[in-house]
N, C-alpha and C positions, 0 to 999 in steps of 0.2 A: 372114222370118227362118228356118222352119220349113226353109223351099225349098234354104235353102243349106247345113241341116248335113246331111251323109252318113252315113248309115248303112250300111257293107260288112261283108266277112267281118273287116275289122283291126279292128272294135267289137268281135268280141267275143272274153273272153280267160276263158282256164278255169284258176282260181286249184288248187295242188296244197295237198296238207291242211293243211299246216303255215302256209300262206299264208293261208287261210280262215279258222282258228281263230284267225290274230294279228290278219287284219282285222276280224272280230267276234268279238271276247273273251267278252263279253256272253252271246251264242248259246250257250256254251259253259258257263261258271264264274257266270252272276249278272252282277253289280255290280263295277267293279273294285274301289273303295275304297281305302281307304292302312292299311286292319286294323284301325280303332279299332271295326268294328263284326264281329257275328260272322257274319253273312254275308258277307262281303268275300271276293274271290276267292282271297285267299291262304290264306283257310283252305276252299276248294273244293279248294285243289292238295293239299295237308294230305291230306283227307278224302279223296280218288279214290284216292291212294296209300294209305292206308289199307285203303280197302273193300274192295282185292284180298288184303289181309294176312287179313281178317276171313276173307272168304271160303275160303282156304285151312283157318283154326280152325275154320270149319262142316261140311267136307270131312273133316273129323277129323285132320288136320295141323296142326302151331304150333300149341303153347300158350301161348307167349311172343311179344311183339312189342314193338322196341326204336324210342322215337321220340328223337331228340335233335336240337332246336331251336337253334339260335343267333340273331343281329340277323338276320342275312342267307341262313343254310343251312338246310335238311331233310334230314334223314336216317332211314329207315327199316327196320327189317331185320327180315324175319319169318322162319320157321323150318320151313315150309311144304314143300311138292316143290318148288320152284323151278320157273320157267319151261322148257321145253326150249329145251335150249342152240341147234338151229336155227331156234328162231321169236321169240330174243331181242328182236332190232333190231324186226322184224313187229311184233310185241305191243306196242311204243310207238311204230310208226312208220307204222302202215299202218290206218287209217280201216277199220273191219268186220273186226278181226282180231282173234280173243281163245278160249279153249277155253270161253269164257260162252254161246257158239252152240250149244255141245252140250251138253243137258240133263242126259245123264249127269255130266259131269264137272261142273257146277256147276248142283242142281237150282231150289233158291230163293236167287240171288245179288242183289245191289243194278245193281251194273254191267252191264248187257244190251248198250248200245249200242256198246261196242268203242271208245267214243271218249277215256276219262276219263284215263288214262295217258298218251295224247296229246297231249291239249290240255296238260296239267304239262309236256310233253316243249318241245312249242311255245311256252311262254309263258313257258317259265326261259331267263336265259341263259347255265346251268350244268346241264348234265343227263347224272348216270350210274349204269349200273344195274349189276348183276353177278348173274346167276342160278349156285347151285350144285346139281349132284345127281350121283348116281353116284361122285362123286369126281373131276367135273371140273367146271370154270369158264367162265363166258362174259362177257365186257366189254362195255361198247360205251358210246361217251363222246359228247353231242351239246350242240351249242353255237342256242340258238334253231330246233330242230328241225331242223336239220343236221348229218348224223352226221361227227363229225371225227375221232373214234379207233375202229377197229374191232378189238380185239383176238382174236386165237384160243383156240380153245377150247387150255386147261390145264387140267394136273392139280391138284386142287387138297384140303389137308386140312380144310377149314373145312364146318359143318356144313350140310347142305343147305339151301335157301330162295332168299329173292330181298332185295338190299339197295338202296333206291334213294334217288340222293343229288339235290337241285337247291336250285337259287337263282333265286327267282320274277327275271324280267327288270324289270331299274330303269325300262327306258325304257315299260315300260308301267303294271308298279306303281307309280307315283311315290310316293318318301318315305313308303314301305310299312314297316310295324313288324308285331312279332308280340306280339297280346298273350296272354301265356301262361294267362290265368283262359279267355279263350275253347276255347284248345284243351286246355288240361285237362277242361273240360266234355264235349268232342267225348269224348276218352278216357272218361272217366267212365262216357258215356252206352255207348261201346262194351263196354264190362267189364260193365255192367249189364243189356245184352242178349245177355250170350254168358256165362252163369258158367262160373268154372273155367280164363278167359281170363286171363292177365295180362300188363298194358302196362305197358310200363318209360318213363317218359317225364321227360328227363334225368334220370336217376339216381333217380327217385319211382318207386314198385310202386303201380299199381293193381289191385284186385281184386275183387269179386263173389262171393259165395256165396247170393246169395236174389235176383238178377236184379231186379224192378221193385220190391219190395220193398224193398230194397234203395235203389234209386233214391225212394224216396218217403222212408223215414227219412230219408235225408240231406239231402234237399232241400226239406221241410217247415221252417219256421223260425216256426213259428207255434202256438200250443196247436190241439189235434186235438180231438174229441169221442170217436173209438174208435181201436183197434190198426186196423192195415194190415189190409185184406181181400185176400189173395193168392191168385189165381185160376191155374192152368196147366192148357193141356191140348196138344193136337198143333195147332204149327202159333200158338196162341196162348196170351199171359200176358195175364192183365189184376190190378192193383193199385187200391183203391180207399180214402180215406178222407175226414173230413170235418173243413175246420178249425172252430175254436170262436169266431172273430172275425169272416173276412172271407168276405162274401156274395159272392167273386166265384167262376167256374167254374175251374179250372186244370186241365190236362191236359197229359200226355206224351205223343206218340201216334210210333208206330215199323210201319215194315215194312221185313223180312228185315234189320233191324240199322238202316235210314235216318232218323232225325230229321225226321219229320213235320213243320217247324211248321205250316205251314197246313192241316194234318188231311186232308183226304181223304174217300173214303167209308166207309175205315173208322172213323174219329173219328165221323162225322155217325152210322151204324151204330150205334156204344158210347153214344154220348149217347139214341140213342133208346131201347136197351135199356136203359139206366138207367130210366128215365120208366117205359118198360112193364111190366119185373118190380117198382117198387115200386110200380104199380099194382093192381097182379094182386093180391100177397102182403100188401098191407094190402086190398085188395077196395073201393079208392078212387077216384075219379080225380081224382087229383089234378093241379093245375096243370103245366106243365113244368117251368116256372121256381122254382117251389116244392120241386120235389125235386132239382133239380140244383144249386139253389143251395148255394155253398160245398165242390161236391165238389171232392176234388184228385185226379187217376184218371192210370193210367198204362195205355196200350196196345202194345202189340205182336203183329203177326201174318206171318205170311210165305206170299206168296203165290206162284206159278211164275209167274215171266216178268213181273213186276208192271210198268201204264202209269204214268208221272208225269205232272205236266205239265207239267213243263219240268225241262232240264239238271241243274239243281239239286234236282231231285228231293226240292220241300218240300210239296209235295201229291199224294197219291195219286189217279188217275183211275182205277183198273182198277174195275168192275162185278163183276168174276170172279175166284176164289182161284185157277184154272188151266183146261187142259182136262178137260172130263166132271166139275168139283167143283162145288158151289154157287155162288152170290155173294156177294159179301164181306159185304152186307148180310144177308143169309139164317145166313153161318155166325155172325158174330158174335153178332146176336140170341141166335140159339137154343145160343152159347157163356155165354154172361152170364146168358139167363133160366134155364139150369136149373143154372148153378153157385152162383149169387148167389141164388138161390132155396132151394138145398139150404143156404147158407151160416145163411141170415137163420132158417131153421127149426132149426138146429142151434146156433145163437146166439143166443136171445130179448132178454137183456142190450144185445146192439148192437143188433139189431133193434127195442128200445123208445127206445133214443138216437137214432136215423133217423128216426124217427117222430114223436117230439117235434120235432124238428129242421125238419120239413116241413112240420108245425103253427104251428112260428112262423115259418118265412118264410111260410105263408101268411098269418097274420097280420097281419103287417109288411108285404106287398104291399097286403092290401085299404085296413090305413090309408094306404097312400102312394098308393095309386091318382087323387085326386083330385089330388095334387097333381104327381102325374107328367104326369098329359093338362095342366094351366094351362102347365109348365113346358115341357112338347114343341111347345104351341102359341105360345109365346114365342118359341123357340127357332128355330121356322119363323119366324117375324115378322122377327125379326131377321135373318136367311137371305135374306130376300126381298130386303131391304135393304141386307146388304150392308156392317153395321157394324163387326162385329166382325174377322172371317172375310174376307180374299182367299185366294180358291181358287186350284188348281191346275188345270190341264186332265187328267193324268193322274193314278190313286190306283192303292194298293194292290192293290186288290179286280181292279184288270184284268188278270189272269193271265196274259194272251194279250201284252201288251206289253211291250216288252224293255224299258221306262222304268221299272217298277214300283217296281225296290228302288230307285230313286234320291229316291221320293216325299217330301217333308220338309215338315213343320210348322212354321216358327218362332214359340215363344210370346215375344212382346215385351214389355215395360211402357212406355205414353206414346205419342202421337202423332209426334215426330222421329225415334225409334226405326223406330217400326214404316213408318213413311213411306220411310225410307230405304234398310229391305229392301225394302220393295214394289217401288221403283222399279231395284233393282238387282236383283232373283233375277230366277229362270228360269220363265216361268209356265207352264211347262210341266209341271215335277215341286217347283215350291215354292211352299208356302200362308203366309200370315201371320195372326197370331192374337192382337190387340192388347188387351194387359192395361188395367185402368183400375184406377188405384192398386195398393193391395198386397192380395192373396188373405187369406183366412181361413184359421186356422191352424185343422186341422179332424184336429187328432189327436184321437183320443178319441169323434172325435162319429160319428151315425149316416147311413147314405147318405139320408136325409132331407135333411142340408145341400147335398145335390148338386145336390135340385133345386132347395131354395130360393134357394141362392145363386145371383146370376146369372150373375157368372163364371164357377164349377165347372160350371152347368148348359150355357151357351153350348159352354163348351171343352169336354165332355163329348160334346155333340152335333155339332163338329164331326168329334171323333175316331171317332163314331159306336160307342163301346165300353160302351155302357149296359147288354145282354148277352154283355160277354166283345170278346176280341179277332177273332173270326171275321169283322167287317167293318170292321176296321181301316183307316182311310183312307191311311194315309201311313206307310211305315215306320222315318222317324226323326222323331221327334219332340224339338224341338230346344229348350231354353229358352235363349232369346238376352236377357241380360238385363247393367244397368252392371256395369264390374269394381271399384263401389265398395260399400259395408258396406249401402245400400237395395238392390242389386242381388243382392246375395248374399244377404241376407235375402227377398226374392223366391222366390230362386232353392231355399231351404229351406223354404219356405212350399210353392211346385209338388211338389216334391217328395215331400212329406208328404202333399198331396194322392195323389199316383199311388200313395204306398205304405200309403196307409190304403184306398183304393178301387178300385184297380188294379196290383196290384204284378204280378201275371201280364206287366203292358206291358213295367216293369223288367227281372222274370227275364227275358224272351224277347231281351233287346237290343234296346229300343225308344227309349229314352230318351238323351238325350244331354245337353251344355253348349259351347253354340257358344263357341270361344275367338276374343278378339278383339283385335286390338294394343292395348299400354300405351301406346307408343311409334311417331312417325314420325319417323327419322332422315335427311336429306336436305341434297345439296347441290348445284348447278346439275347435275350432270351424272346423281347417281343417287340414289335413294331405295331405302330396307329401315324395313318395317315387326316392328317386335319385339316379342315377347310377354312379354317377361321384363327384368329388368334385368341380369341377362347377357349376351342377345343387343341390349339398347341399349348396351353398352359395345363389345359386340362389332363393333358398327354405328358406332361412334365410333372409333373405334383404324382401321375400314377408310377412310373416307372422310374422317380427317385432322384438321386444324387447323378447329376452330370451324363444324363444320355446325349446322343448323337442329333445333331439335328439338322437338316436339310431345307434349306430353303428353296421350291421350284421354279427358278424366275421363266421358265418356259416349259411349253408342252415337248419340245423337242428332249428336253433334257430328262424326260421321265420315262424307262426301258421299257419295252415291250410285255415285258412280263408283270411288271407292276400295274401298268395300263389295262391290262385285263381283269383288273379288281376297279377299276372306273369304267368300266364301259359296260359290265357283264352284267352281274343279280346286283351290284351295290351302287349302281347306278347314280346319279343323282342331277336332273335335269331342272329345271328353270321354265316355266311354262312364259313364253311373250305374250300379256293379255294387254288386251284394249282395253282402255277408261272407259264406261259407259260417258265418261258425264268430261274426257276429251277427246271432240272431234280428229281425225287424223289428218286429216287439211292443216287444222289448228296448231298441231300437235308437229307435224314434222315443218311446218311456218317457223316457230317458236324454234325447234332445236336444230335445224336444217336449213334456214333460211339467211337470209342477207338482214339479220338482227342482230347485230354483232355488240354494240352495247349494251341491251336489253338482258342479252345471255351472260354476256359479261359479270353484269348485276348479280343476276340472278346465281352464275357460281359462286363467286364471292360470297353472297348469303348464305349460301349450304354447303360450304368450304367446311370440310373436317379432317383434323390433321391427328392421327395417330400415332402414340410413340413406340418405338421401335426398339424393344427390350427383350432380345433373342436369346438373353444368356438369365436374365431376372426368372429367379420361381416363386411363384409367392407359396 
């Protein structure tokens, strides 16, 4: 067989940029996704078009930067120099072309590799820009990274900058949405690393005046122990506080403006220097885990020429702030131990609130400790076995694999349930994680029940998040659970769980709610599966006089084979977000707690009763 294929010069073929970026998207932006998560690559396009807007504000240009969103458009217009008008089309057409190669003109930027404009150019099937300076204009219109209007430069009155319009391409983003909480964050988080900045995003002003500071008041939703500790020096911010609840780690971590999530060396860095100045300064040595527990710390630093590891530039690899400077580990350290040092000696008041605080997590470790080694070594038992848990082949943690962001957990309730994703995912990037009855409602209680329960402890140790998300197995974590009143009770029960012991998983978009059809509408020739009773009428009205119809009162009841048109490319997940504006104390108080007439009320008011017209078409 080998003998007969030929291998000549017509094998091989050398794809031009724009062909490269649409055949591996991936390579490029992440994960495609459809935008219910906020890694998705449509808020990559988002973001790349951005970070040139930024960069221009650090350059001391644009203080203004206008974003406006619709279903289907982007729009972006900064206030900057503008691109020059003869390197328009270049600058989002030509792979290694950008003035980011010259350190003069852009010394600590996000965008090094000259690709990120590009790939937006190549992956919309709407793309156009218009740089203005001097008093004249430059067009240039491209349709899937083919330029189709090149217009001349004109004179033009409109104020200098660069405005760039596109429409992610349908035939790659499939049944792509924008969810606007995600990229208000992105905003957010840009205002908050650049004070003095302000994004106009649809008609909303964002702003910044105390930079991480800033970013921690607002995004704290939980009682604190002390005020914000707010650290600046050249180069870097650090923000630090401590909540009064949850024992878990939280962190922001940023370079030259990028949203870290996977941290870096400079996170690993900050987390150390926590440890070692509150060592020093109380003359302890205390645990790691003991003094970090419960911090919520926000970083940012900016490096020359900073390495990622990958496109998406969600973790920092650089060892070095630039040339001839230290390493990133070096400056941070000796950033934190002698500001956070001078802090704690000029603040005795917070400095005995940190201390107590360190005192009883160690406490609270030593009594848990027996029962964390029975519950780890259960935890392997069951592992070995194989009862709970069907793995995946790829996780999170493998950075180097372009499968990562696709990694998914599904937690299920019941053996037909879980059986029938099993036999339908992908074992490549999908794990199943099968409930046995209903969780424990574990508002209120201490992470003692994590490990005694067997479930919390099991699915804890799958998600491998015992300390923190740094080895997060799988980056959606799915509860696939019936769409009837046990199901959704389930479904508040996990929930409560992640936001009493993990809500870090929450913030970060980790969390989801696999949706699954109410409804299979079919007649000899075509079947539409519908998630609503909208789209079942709607599915009645197409396919006529007296089709078939299926009502799915469970997930068990839905074959394997049908299962893999929900779980595959036609996916359709549920993003679990936080209120900015409810606390989660407040928030699982209210739904979770010993309020039982209050809730009461409160169902009753929002009581909606729908009638039940299976066979009616309109």
């Amino acid at each position: 067989m080998a003998e007969n294929t030929k291998y000549t010069e017509d094998n091989i073929r050398s794809l031009d940029w724009k062909e490269h970026i649409r055949l591996r998207p991936g390579m490029y932006i992440g994960k495609l996704g459809d935008g219910s998560s906020p890694d998705d690559g449509v808020y990559i396009l988002i973001k790349e078009v951005i970070d040139n807007s930024i960069d221009e504000f650090v350059m001391g240009t644009g203080k203004t930067i206008e974003v406006k969103v619709t279903e289907e458009e982007v729009s972006i217009r900064d206030f900057g120099r503008g691109i020059p008008l003869g390197k328009v089309i270049d600058c989002v057409s030509k792979i290694n072309t950008g003035a980011k190669y010259d350190s003069n003109a852009f010394k600590k930027s996000v965008g090094l590799n000259g690709v990120g404009t590009k790939a937006v150019n190549a992956l919309s099937e709407f793309f156009r820009i218009q740089s203005v300076r001097d008093g004249q204009a430059k067009v240039a219109v491209f349709e899937k990274g083919v330029l189709v209007e090149d217009q001349p430069v004109a004179e033009s009155a409109s104020r200098k900058g660069t405005l760039v319009q596109f429409r992610p391409d349908k035939s790659i983003f499939k049944k792509f949405r924008f969810v606007n909480e995600y990229i208000e964050r992105l905003i957010r988080n840009y205002t908050y690393l650049n004070p003095g900045l302000t994004i106009i995003f649809n008609g909303e002003k964002f702003y910044s005046e105390n930079g991480l500071r800033d970013l921690l008041e607002e995004n704290i939703d939980t009682e604190v122990l002390h005020p914000v500790i707010h650290l600046r020096g050249e180069d870097i911010e650090v923000a630090i506080s401590h909540s009064e609840k949850s024992q878990s780690e939280t962190y922001y971590s940023f370079v030259n403006g990028q949203h870290t999530t996977q941290g870096g060396t400079h996170l690993a860095a900050f987390r150390e220097a926590l440890v070692k100045t509150m060592r020093e300064f109380y003359n302890k040595q205390f645990d790691h885990t003991d003094v970090r527990q419960s911090v919520i710390g926000a970083l940012s630093i900016k490096v020359i020429e900073p390495v990622f590891e990958s496109q998406t530039k969600t973790k920092l690899g650089s060892a070095d702030m630039g040339p001839d400077l230290p390493t990133v580990r070096t400056f941070v350290i000796d950033f934190v131990k002698t500001q956070l040092d001078n802090y704690l000696h000029k603040n005795p008041a917070v400095a005995e609130i940190i201390l107590k605080k360190i005192q009883r997590a160690e406490r609270e470790r030593k009594d848990l400790a027996g029962i964390r080694k029975l519950a780890r070594e259960r935890a392997k038992k069951v592992s070995l076995h194989n009862k709970k848990l069907r793995d995946c082949r790829v996780h999170y943690t493998d950075l180097k694999n372009e499968r990562r962001q696709e990694t998914t957990l599904f937690i299920t309730e019941g053996d037909s349930a879980s059986g029938s994703i099993t036999k339908a995912r992908d074992v490549n990037t999908q794990a199943v994680f099968s409930l046995k009855g209903k969780p424990l409602n574990c508002y209120n209680l201490t992470k003692k029940v994590v490990y005694e329960n067997e479930e919390f402890n099991l699915l804890q140790a799958a998600l491998d998040i015992e300390d923190g998300l740094e080895n997060l197995r799988y980056n959606q974590v799915v509860i696939a659970t019936d769409a009837d009143v046990d199901g959704m009770h389930i479904r508040l029960l996990l929930i409560t769980f992640f936001l009493q012991f993990f809500p870090e998983l929450v913030r970060e978009g980790h969390l989801y709610i696999l949706q699954t059809p109410l409804f299979r509408v079919r007649n000899k020739k075509e079947t539409i599966y519908c998630y609503s009773e909208e789209e079942r009428r709607a599915a009645m009205r197409k396919l006529g006089v007296k089709p078939e119809i299926t009502r799915f009162k469970g997930l068990g009841e839905i074959s394997p084979d049908e299962f893999k048109h929900f779980i595959a490319k036609d996916i359709r997940l549920d993003p679990v977000m936080i209120d900015r504006d409810s606390p989660v104390d407040k928030m699982l108080s209210f739904y979770m707690g010993k309020n039982t007439p209050q809730r009461q009320e409160f169902i009753i008011d929002n009581l909606r009763v729908e009638k039940d017209d299976l066979v009616e078409v309109e």
